[in-house]
N, C-alpha and C positions, 0 to 999 in steps of 0.2 A: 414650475415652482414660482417664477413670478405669476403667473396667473392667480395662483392661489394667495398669495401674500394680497398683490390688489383685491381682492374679495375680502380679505379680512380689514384692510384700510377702510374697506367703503363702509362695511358694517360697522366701524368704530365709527366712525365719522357720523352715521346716520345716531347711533346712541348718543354720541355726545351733541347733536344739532335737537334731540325732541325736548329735553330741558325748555328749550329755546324754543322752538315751535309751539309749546305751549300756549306759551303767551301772546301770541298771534291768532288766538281763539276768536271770536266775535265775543264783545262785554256780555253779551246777553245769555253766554254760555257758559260763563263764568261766574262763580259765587263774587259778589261786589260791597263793599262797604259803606256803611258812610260815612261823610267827612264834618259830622257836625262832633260837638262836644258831646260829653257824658250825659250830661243832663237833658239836652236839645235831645240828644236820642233815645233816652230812655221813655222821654215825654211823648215821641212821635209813634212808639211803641205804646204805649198805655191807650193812646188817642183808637188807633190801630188797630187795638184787639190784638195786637202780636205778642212774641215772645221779644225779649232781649238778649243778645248773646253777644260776647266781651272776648277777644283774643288778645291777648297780653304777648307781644314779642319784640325781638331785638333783631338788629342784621347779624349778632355772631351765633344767634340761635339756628343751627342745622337742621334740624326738625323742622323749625317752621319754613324754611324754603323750602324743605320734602312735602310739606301741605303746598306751599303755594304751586307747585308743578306736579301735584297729583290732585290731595283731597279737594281743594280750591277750583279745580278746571272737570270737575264732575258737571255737569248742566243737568243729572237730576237733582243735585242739590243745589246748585244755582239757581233753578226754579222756584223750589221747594221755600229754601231761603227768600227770594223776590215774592211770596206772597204770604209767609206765616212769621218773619224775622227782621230785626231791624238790626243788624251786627256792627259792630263796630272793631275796632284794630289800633289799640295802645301801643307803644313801643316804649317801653319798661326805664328807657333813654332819657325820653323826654320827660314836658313838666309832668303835665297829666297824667304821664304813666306811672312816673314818680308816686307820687300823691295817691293814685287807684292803686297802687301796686302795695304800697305800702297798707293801704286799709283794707283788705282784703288778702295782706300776706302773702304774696306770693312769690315761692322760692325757688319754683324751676321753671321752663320755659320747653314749649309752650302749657301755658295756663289757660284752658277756657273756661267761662263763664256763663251759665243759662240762666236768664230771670223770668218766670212765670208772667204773664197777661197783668197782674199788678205789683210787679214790679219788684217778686221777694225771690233772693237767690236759693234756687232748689237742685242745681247742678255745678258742681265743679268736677273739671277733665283736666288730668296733667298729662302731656307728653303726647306724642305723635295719634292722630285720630283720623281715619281714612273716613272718606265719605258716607260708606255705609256705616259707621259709630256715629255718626252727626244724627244723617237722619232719622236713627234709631233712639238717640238722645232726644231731638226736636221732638219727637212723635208722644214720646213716653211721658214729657213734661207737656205738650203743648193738650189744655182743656179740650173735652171733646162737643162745649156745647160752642167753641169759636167757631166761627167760616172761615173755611180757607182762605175763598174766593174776594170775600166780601170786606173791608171794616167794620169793626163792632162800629153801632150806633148807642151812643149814650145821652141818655136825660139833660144829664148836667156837666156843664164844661169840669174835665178831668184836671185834678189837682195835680200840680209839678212833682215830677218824682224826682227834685235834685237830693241824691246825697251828701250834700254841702251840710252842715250844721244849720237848725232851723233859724229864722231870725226870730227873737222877738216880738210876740203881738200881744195885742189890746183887744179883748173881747165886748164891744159896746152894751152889748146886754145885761151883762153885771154890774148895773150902776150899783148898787148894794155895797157891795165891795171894792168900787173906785175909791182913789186919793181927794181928799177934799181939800177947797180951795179957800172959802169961807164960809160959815154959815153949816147950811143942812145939804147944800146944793154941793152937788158931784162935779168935777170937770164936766162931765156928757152933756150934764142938766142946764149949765151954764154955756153949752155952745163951742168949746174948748175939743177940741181933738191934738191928742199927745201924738206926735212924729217921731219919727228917726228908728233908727236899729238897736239901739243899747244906749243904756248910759252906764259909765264906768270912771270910776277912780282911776287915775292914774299915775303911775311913780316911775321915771328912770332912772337908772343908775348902769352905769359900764361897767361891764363883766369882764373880767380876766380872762385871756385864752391860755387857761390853764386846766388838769384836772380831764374830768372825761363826761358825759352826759350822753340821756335817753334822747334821741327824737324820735319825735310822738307824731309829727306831720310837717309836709311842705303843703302851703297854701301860697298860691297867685293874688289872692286879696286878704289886705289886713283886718277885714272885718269875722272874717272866716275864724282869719288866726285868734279872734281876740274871744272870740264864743267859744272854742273847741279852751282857749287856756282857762274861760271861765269855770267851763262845766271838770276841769282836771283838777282845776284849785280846790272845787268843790269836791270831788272826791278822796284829793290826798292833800289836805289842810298843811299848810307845814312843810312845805316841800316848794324849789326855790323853780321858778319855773321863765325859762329864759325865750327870747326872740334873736333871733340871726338873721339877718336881712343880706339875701345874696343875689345872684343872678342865674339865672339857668335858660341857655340857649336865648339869648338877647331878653330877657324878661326877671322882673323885681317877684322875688320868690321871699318868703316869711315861713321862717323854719320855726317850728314850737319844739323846745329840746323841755325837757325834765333833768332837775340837779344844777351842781356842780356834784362827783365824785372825785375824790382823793385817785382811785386809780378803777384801773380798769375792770380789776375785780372785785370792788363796790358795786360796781353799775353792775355785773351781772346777777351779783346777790338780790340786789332790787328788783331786778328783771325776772327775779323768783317768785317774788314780793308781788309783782304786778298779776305774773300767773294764777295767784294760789285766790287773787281776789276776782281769777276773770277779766282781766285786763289786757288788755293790748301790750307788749314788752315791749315797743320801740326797737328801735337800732343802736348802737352802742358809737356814740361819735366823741374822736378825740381837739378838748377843744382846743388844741394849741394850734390845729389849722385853721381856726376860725378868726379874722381879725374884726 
């Protein structure tokens, strides 16, 4: 009898140590990430010829540690991924994930993301995905005139794929249609080149932490925040559109909310309001926690 019990200890023992043995893999048999931002990677993937692909997760998501100690430690998709993929790994926590997660919506975990060789989202996967659903994902999205092997070679240096709001530019070729300074002669003509990212009126005023509002986005710079409030103002005229300036995980974050509401089931009526035009709803946040 004790023989048999030790046989069964050992066996648990061994189950509960492969979790763990996993990750003891060599890196290069392992699917591996990178550690640049959204944009840096999405760029490095266009440069590339690859695909892009976004895993959106958190530490209390159960799922995604079942990938990190199955689908994750496949080395035919660790390879696979090392020459056709540049992936990246949000955690829904942070700024970044914040900000991605909320433009992109995403409401369960895990969330992943596929973006085609220029950079347009043609795959979304929710929930648990074993290795063989990647690489069958990757294969079905990825062009068949890319190289595996190789980088695409391009003509012309590839345009940034940030999804940040565009800045503002000045197109020099249309002097026709330049602002003039005196005379017949255009800024261009005259030698004048206009700078900067925007120019904008601007008005404070202290908002009451009262009432309930949309947020529409967390941005890390207030230049971001100040384009995405333009081009909203521009769509819904008349509509009172606020900044909240907070911190998240040691860093100055600039929350764009929509409203003030009387209560909470205002904001959701709007947030009907925002569907029926195609619009992003926001999050429903109460401002009384906001100082």
């Amino acid at each position: 009898m004790k023989r048999y019990t030790l046989i069964a200890l050992s066996l648990l023992a061994v189950f509960a140590l492969l979790p763990l043995l996993a990750f003891f893999k060599p890196e290069s048999l392992k699917v591996s990430f990178s550690e640049m931002e959204w944009a840096a990677a999405k760029q490095q993937a266009q440069t590339e010829g690859k695909l892009y692909f976004v895993d959106f997760d958190a530490s209390y998501c159960a799922a995604c540690r079942n990938m990190d100690i199955s689908t994750y430690q496949d080395s035919r998709l660790a390879s696979y991924m090392g020459q056709n993929v540049v992936g990246l790994r949000l955690d829904v926590q942070d700024f970044d994930g914040v900000m991605w997660s909320q433009k992109y919506e995403i409401e369960a975990l895990p969330t992943l993301l596929i973006f085609d060789e220029e950079g347009k989202l043609v795959k979304r996967l929710v929930g648990y995905q074993s290795s063989a659903n990647l690489l069958k994902a990757f294969e079905e999205v990825r062009s068949p005139k890319a190289s595996p092997s190789a980088p695409t070679t391009r003509k012309q240096s590839p345009q940034p794929l940030s999804e940040e709001p565009s800045l503002p530019s000045v197109n020099s070729s249309k002097t026709n249609t330049a602002p003039q300074l005196s005379g017949s002669l255009s800024i261009f003509e005259q030698g004048i080149q206009p700078t900067g990212k925007g120019l904008f009126e601007v008005s404070l005023k202290r908002q009451k932490s009262e009432g309930f509002a949309l947020q529409m986005g967390v941005y890390k710079e207030v230049n971001y925040w100040t384009l995405e409030a333009e081009a909203l103002q521009k769509q819904l005229p008349g509509h009172k559109i606020l900044m909240h300036i907070d911190e998240l995980r040691g860093k100055t974050v600039y929350q764009l909310l929509l409203g003030d509401f009387e209560s909470q089931a205002a904001a959701e009526r709007f947030q009907k309001v925002l569907q029926q035009k195609n619009m992003r709803t926001g999050l429903i946040k109460d401002l009384r926690y906001f100082k």
